[in-house]
C-alpha angles and dihedrals in degrees: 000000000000125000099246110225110239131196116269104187093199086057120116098197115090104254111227127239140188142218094235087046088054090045085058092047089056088046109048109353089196078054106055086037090057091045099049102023106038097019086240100143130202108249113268120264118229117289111270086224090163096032086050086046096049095044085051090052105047089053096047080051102054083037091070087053097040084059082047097041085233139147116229120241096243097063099048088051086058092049094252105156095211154114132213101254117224106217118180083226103042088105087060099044090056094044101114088215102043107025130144107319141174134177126235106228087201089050106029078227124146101214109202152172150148128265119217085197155348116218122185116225098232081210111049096019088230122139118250114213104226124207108182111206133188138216154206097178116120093191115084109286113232131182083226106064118114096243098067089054104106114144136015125246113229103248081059103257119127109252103229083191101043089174100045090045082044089056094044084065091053095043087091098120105007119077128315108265128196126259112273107253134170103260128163106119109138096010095082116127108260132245 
């Protein structure tokens, strides 16, 4: 089992976290403080196997269309006027240990996450931060159920996309991203 890395606030190194880490803070904040501070971890949840396996093969999928400057398929059939981009950093940015990061100056925090995916607007040229998400469900699956609500937005509003709203903060310096929106019109599953 791997050493966690806890906060040391001497330390003049920026301390990484996480989505996922603040996520656990928002959630449980003696949580997150036993788990970054004593190296005392929440027990594990259950695997996403399918979720893991849906997520590979999405990507492996617009792959195939970012090497062709295409747009799927799906996306043109819901009206989604965009193209895989092909970025020199995107596997790093999908890389679960690496990702997208920036540090906090007022915090000395590294602030970091993976991407599933970068699409280009053909319109306005700017990058969509993609989160690709799986299901079970058998009842229609909707961006406003109440499930899907996880963190609030600053301005107050439920994020219905906590990860896409999480990599538009780290987006400073890198690339101007569009504006997270509720968006699944034409990429439901079919019936």
């Amino acid at each position: 089992m791997p050493t966690p890395k806890l906060y040391h606030p001497d330390s003049p190194a920026p301390f990484a976290l996480s989505r996922s880490k603040v996520e656990l803070f928002m959630d449980c904040p003696r949580c997150f403080y036993l788990d970054r501070r004593l190296g005392i971890a929440r027990p594990p949840g259950f695997p996403f196997n399918l979720n893991s396996a849906v997520d590979a093969l999405l990507k492996r999928e617009f792959d195939r269309y970012r090497a062709q400057g295409a747009a799927h398929p799906m996306t043109t059939e819901g009206g989604i006027r965009a193209v895989p981009h092909a970025h020199p950093e995107l596997e790093a940015w999908r890389n679960n240990f690496r990702g997208v990061r920036t540090t906090h100056a007022g915090t000395n925090l590294e602030l970091f996450g993976a991407i599933d995916d970068l699409w280009r607007d053909l319109d306005t040229g700017e990058l969509m931060v993609v989160d690709y998400k799986a299901t079970s469900k058998t009842t229609e699956v909707t961006l406003d159920a109440p499930w899907q609500d996880r963190l609030q937005a600053a301005d107050g509003d439920i994020s219905v996309a906590p990860a896409a709203k999480w990599f538009q903060g780290l987006r400073h310096g890198i690339f101007r991203v569009r504006e997270c929106r509720k968006r699944q019109e034409g990429l439901r599953r079919r019936p």
